[in-house]
C-alpha positions as CSV (number, residue, x, y, z in Angstrom):
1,X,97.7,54.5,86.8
2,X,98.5,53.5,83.8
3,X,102.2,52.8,82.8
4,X,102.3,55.7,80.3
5,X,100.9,58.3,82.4
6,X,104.2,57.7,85.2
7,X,106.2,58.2,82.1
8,X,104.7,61.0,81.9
9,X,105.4,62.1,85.3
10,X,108.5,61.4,84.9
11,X,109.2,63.7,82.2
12,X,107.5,66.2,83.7
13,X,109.7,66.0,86.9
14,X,113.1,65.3,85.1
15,X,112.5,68.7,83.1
16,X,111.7,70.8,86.2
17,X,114.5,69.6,87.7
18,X,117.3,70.3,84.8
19,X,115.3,73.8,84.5
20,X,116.1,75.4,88.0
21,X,119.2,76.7,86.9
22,X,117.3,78.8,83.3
23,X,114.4,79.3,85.7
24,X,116.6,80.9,88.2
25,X,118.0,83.3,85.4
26,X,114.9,84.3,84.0
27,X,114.0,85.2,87.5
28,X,116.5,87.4,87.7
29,X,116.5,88.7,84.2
30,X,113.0,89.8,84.9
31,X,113.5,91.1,88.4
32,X,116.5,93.3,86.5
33,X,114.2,94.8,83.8
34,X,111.1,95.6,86.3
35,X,114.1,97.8,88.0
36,X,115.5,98.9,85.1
37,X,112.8,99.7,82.9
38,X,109.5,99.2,84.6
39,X,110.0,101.2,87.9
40,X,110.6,104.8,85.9
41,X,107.2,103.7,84.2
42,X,105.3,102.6,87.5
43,X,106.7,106.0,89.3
44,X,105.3,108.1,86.3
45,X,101.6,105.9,86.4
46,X,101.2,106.5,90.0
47,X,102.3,110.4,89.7
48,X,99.8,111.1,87.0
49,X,97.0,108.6,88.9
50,X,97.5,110.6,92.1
51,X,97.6,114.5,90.8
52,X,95.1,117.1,90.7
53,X,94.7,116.1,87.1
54,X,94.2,111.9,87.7
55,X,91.9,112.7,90.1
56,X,89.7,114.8,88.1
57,X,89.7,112.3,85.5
58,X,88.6,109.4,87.4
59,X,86.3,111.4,89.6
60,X,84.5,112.4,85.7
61,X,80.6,111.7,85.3
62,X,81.6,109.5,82.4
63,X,84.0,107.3,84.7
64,X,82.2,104.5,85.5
65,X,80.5,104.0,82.1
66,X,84.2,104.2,80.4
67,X,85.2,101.5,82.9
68,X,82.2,99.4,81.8
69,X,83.3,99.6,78.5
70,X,87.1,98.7,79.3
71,X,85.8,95.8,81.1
72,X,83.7,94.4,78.4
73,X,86.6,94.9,75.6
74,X,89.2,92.8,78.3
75,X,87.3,90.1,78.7
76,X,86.1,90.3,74.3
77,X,89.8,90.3,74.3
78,X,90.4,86.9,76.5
79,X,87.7,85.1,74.4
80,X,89.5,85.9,71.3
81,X,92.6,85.3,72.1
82,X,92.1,82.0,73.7
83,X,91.3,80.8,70.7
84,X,95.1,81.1,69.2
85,X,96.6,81.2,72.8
86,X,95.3,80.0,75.4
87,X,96.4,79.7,79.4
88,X,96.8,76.2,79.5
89,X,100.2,75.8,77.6
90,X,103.0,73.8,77.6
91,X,106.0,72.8,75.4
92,X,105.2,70.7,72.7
93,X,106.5,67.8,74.2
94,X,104.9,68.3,77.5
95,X,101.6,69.1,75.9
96,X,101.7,65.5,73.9
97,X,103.6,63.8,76.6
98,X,100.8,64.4,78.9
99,X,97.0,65.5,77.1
100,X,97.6,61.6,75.4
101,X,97.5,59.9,78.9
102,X,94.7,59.2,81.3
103,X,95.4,62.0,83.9
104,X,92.6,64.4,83.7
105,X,93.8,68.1,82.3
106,X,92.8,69.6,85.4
107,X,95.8,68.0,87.3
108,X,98.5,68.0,84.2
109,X,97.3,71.9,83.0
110,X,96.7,73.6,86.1
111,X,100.1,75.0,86.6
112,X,100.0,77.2,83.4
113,X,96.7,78.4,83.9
114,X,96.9,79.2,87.6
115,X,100.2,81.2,86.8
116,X,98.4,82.9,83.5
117,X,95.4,83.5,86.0
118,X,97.5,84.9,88.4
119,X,99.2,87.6,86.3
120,X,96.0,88.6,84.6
121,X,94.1,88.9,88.2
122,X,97.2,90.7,89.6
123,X,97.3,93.3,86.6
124,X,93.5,94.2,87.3
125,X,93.8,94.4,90.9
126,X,96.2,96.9,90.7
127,X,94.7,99.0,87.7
128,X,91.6,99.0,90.4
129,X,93.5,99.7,93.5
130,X,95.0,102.8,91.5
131,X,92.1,104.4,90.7
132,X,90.5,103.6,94.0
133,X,93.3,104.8,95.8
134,X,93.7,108.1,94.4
135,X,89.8,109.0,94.6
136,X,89.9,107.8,98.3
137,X,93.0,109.9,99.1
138,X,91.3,113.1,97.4
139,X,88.2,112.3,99.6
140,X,86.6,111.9,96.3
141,X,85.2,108.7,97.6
142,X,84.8,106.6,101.1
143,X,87.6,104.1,102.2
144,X,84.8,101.5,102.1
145,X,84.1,101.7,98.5
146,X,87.5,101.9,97.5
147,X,88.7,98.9,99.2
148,X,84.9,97.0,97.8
149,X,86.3,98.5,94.2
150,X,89.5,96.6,94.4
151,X,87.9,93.6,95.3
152,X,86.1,93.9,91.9
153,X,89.1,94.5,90.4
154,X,90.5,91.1,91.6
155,X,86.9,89.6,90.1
156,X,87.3,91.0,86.8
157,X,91.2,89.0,86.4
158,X,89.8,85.8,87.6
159,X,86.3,86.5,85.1
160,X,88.9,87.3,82.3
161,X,91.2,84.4,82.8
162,X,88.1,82.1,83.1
163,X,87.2,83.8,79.4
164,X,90.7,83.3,78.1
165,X,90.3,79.5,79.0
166,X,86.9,79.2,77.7
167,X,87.7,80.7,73.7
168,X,90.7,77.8,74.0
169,X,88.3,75.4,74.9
170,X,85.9,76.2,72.9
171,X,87.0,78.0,70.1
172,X,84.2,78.0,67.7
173,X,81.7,79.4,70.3
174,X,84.0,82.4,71.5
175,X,83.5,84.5,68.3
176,X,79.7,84.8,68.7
177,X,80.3,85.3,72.7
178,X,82.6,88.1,72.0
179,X,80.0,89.7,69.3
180,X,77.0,88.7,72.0
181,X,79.1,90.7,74.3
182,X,80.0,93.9,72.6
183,X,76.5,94.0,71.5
184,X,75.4,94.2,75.4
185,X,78.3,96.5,76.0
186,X,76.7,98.9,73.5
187,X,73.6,98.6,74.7
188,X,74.4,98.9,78.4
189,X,76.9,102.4,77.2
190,X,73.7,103.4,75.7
191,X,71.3,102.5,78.3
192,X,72.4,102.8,82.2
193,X,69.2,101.5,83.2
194,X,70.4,98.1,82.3
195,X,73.5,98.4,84.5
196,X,72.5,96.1,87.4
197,X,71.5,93.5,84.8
198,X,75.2,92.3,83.4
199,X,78.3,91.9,84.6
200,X,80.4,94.6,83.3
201,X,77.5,96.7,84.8
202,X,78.1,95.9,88.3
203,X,81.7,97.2,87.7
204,X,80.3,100.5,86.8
205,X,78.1,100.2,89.6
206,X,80.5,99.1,92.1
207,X,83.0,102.2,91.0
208,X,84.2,104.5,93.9
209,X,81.6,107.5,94.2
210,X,78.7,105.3,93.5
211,X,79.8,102.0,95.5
212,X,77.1,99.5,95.6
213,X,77.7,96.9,98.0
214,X,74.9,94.7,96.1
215,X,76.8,95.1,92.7
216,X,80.2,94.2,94.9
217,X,78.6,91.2,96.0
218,X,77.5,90.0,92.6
219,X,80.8,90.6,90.5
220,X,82.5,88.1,93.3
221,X,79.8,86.1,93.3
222,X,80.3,85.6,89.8
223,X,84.0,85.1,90.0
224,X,84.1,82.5,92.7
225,X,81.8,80.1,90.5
226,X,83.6,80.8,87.3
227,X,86.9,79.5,89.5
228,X,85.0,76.6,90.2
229,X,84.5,75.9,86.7
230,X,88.3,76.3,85.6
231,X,88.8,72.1,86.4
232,X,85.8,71.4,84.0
233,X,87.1,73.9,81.2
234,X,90.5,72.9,81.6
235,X,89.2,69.0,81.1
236,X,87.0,69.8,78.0
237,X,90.6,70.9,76.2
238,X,91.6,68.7,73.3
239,X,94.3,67.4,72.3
240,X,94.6,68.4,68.7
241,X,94.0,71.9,69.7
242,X,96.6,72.0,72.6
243,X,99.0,70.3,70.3
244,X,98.5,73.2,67.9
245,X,98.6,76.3,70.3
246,X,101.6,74.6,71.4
247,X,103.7,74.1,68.0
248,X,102.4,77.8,67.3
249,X,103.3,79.5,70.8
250,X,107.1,77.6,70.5
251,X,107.8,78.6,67.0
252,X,106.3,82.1,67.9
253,X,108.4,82.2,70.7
254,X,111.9,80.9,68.5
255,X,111.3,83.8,66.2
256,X,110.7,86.2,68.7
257,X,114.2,85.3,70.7
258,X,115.8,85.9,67.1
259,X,114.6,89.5,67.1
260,X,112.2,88.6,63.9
261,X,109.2,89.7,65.3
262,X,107.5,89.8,61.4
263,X,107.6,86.4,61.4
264,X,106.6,85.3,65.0
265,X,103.5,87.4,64.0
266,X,102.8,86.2,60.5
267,X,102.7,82.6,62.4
268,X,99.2,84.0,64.2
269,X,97.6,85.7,61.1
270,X,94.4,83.8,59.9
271,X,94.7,82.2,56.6
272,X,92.1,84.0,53.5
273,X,89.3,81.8,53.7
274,X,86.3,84.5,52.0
275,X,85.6,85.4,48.7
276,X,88.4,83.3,47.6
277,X,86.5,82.8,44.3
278,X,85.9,86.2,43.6
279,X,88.3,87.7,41.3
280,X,91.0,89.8,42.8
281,X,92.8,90.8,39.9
282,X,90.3,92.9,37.2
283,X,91.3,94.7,34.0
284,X,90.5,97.9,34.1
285,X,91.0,101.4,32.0
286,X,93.2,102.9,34.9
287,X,95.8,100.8,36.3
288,X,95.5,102.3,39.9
289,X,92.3,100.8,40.0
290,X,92.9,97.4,39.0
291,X,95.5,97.4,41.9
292,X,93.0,99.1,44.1
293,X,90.4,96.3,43.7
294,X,93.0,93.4,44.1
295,X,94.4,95.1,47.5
296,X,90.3,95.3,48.7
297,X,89.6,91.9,47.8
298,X,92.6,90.3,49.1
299,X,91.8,92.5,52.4
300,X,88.4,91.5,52.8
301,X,89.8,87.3,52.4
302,X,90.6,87.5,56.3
303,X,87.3,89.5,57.5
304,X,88.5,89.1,60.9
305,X,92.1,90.2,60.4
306,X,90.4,93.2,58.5
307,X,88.0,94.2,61.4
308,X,90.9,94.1,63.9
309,X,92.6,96.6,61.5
310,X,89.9,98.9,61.2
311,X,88.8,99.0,65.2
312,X,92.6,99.8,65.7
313,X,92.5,102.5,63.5
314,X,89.0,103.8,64.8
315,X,90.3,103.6,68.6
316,X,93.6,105.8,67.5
317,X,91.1,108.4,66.3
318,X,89.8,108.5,69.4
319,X,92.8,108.8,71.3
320,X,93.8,111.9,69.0
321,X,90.9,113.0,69.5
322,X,91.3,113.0,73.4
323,X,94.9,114.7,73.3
324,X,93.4,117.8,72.6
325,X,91.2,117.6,76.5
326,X,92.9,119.8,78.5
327,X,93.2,117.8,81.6
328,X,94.7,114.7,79.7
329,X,98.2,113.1,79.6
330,X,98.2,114.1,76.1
331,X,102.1,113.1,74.9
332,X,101.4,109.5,76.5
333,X,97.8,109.3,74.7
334,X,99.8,110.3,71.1
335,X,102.2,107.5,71.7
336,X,99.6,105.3,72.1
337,X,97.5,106.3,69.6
338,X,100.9,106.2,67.2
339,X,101.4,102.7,67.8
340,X,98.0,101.4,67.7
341,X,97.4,103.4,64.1
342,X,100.8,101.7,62.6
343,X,99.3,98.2,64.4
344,X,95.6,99.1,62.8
345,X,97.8,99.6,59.2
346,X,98.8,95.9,59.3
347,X,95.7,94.6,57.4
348,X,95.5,97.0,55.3
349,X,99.4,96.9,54.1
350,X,99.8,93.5,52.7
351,X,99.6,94.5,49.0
352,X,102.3,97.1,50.3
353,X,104.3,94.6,51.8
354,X,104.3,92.1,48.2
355,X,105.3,95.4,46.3
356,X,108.2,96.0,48.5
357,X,109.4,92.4,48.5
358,X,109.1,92.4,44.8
359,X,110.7,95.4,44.2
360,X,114.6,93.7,45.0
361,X,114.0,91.6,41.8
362,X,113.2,92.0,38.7
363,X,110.2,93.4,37.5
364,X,106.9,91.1,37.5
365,X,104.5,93.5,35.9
366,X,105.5,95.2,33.3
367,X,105.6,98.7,35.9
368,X,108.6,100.5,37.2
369,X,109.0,99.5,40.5
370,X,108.3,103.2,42.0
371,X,105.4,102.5,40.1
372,X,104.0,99.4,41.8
373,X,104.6,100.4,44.9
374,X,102.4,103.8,44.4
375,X,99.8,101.7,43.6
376,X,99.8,99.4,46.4
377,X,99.8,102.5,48.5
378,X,96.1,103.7,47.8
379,X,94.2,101.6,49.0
380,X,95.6,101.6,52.9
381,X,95.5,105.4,51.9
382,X,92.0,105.6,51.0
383,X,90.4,103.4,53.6
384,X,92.7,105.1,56.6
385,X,91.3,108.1,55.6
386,X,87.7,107.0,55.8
387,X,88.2,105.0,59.1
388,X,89.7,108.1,60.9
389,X,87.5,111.1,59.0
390,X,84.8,109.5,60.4
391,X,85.6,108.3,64.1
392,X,87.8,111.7,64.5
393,X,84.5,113.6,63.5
394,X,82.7,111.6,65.7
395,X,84.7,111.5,68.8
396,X,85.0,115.4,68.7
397,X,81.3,116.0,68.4
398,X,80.5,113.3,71.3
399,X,83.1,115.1,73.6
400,X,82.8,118.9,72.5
401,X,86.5,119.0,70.6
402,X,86.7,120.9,68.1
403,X,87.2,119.1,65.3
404,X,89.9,120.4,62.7
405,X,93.1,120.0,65.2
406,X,92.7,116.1,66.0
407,X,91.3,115.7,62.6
408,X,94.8,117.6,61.2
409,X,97.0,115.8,63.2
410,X,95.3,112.5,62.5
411,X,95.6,112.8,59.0
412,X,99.1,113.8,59.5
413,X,99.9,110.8,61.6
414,X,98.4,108.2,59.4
415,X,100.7,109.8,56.1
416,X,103.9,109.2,58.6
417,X,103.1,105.6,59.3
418,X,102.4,104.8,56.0
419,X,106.0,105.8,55.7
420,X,107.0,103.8,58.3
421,X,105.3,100.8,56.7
422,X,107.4,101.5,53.8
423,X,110.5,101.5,55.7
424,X,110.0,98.3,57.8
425,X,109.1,96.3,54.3
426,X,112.2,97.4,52.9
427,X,114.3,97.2,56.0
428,X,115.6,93.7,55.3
429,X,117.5,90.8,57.1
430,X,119.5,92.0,60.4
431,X,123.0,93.4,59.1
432,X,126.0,91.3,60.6
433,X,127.3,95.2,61.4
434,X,125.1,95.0,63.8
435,X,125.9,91.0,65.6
436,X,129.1,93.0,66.7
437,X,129.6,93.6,70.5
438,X,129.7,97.0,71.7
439,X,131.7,96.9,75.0
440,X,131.2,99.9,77.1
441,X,131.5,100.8,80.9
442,X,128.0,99.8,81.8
443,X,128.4,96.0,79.2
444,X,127.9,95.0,76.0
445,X,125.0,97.5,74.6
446,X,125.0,95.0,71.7
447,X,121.8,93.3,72.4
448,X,120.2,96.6,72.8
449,X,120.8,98.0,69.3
450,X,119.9,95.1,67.9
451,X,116.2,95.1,69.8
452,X,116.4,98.9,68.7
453,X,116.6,97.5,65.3
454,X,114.1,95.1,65.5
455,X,111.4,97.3,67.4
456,X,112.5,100.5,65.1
457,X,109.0,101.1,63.4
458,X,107.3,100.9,66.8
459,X,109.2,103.4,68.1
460,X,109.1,105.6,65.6
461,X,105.4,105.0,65.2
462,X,105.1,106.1,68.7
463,X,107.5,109.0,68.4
464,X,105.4,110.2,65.1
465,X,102.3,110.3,67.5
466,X,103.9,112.0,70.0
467,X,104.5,114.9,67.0
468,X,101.4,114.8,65.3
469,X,99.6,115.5,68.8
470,X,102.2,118.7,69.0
471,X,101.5,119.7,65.8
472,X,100.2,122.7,66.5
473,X,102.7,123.9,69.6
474,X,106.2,122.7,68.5
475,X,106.1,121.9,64.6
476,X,109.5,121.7,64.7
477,X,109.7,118.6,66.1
478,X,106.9,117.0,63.5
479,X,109.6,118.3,60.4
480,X,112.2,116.8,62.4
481,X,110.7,113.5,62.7
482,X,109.2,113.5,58.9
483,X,112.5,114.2,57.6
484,X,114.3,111.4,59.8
485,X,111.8,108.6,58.4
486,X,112.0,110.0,54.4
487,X,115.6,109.8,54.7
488,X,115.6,106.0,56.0
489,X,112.8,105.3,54.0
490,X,114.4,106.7,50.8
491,X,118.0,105.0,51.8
492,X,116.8,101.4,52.1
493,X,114.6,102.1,49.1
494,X,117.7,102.7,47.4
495,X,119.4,99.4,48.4
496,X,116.9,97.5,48.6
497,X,118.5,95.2,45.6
């Protein structure tokens, strides 16, 4: 060994050891929120899972092809996002201090990825062992089966997190894999008959109520030689690219612990790479559609970025579209489909975002600044509208919905996070007001408001959904929650100098 590489090691080992002591706290900062926080949630999963309603749901004709489909999208998911993250991270010291010496990546990396794998494995394994556990206790399906399901469960976390490590390993190849995929997906959704021929079939095959031992058997199969492979992934890694994933992960991170979560997610966008000499900015006779153009081009500059935007926005149609079922959990499904329709806005927003920042100087364009920002607001208007007409329309002629309601409260929820796109462009830097401790009985609650602050357009996003799904019940609350956001919308527009 050479002497670099026990340099190495003894970095490595000097930094464990002077961590115990923030390891040991984070241990018990985390063991503190899963009681705090995460046990209410975990109670209310496993009540829903294990009701008349869950079961129903699970037990559904269109179960196991849905499960197909969630399987395919995870593991699209892990390709993708090994490519800006993967599992085999370190500090940017460690990561230079070791990937530049001769000890193969499968000794020096394992650690991350086994704990990544680990957590990713463990999440599936219990998604699986939930469903399979409350069809078994309904009798809805044989103990066998269940317990076989579960076991497939554990198969898809170790398939994803061998995904995950191949888009960082190779990051080129995991777009077309993740296309290649979805394509099969779709054609698998489409055709059941080619179920027994791909992987995310033998999950639909191996669902409880159906439970094919053969399918079982193949899913494992597959996992235990992709775990065989994790050395030779995890030694095909280079060093420029783990160098990079590690600068971007740590600043990331930094940001993140300051409560500007903008920023730590700015540092992940994709830089405009298409159509960059195609004119964005065009003269025309109406000035709304000059800045309608330049918001399109400059949208269509990061394809990928775009897409994400517009399958966000599509899946939140959906799951309007599925709070109107009767046996759904349709206030969680709204929240859900509020946040992922503000998240599915973020492409589509930038020319939004430039007005706002714009608008605390002086003007740049001859326009009032009311002006300007109208502008910028049409074109996230007009293509939210499109995305969400159309899947809406679809969705409730696939599941026999009728259309209007989702489509009325989906329309309603997209005008109420534009406003809250508004509002978080113009909210500004944190206020010192609120670096103040707030001393109470139960501790400083400072920390909280602040993450309050920080996470505000998230939860209002969600709240919004939660309202638009109640639309027609409790209106009340949907003019309570639209006049909440004008008024904070309309006061930092008002300072925003």
């Amino acid at each position: 060994m050479s002497a670099r590489s026990e340099a190495a090691i003894r970095v490595w080992r000097a930094r464990g050891a002077r961590t115990v002591g923030d390891r040991g706290y984070v241990v018990y900062m985390f063991f503190m929120v899963t009681l705090v926080v995460a046990a209410p949630v975990a109670r209310a999963v496993w009540s829903s899972a294990f009701s008349t309603e869950g079961a129903a749901l699970f037990a559904s004709p269109a179960a196991p092809a849905v499960t197909a489909l969630v399987v395919v999208c995870v593991w699209v998911g892990a390709l993708l996002v090994g490519r800006e993250r993967g599992p085999a991270l370190l500090p940017p010291f460690l990561t230079h201090a070791l990937a530049t010496t001769d000890l193969p990546r499968s000794d020096t990396f394992a650690g991350p990825v086994l704990r990544a794998g680990a957590v990713v494995t463990a999440s599936t394994t219990i998604a699986a062992g939930l469903v399979a556990s409350s069809l078994a206790s309904r009798g809805l399906a044989e103990p066998l089966h269940a317990l076989a399901f579960t076991a497939v469960g554990a198969a898809v976390g170790i398939i994803s997190t061998a995904f995950w490590l191949v888009g960082q390993a190779f990051s080129r190849a995991a777009m077309p894999l993740a296309l290649g995929s979805v394509t099969l997906g779709a054609a698998t959704a489409t055709l059941p008959s080619t179920r027994p021929f791909t992987p995310w079939g033998w999950v639909a095959l191996a669902y409880p109520g159906i439970g094919s031992m053969s399918a079982t058997a193949a899913a494992c199969a597959l996992a235990i030689a992709l775990a065989a492979s994790l050395p030779t992934l995890m030694n095909r890694l280079s060093h420029a690219e783990l160098a990079a994933q590690a600068a971007r992960w740590d600043s990331a991170t930094i940001h993140a612990a300051g409560m500007d979560f903008g920023t730590a997610a700015a540092i992940y966008q994709g830089r405009p790479h298409r159509g960059r000499r195609l004119r964005a900015v065009r003269p025309m006779n109406r000035l709304s559609v000059t800045f309608f153009i330049r918001d399109a081009v400059g949208a269509t500059r990061t394809p990928g970025r775009l897409l994400a935007g517009i399958l966000a926005l599509t899946g939140a149609g959906a799951l309007i579209v599925l709070t109107f079922a009767p046996t759904t959990p349709s206030l969680l499904l709204g929240a859900v489909a509020g946040v992922l329709l503000f998240t599915g806005l973020g492409p589509l927003t930038d020319g939004l975002r430039h007005a706002a920042y714009v608008a605390s100087d002086l003007p740049l364009y001859g326009i009032s600044d009311a002006h300007l920002l109208t502008n910028h607001l049409l074109f996230p208007l007009t293509m939210t509208a499109i995305v969400l007409v159309t899947a809406v329309s679809v969705c409730a002629a696939v599941t026999g919905i009728a259309v209007v309601p989702p489509l009325l409260s989906a329309l309603t929820l997209a005008l109420l996070n534009l406003v809250a796109r508004v509002s978080n462009a113009l909210k500004g830097p944190l206020q010192p007001a609120l670096l103040a401790p707030i001393p109470t009985p139960m501790g400083d609650l400072g920390a909280a408001i602040r993450l309050i602050w920080a996470i505000d357009a998230v939860l209002v996003a969600a709240i919004a959904g939660v309202s638009a799904t109640l639309i027609l019940q409790t209106p009340i609350l949907l003019v309570g929650i639209t006049s909440a956001m004008l008024a904070v919308a309309v006061h930092r527009w008002r300072r925003r100098g």
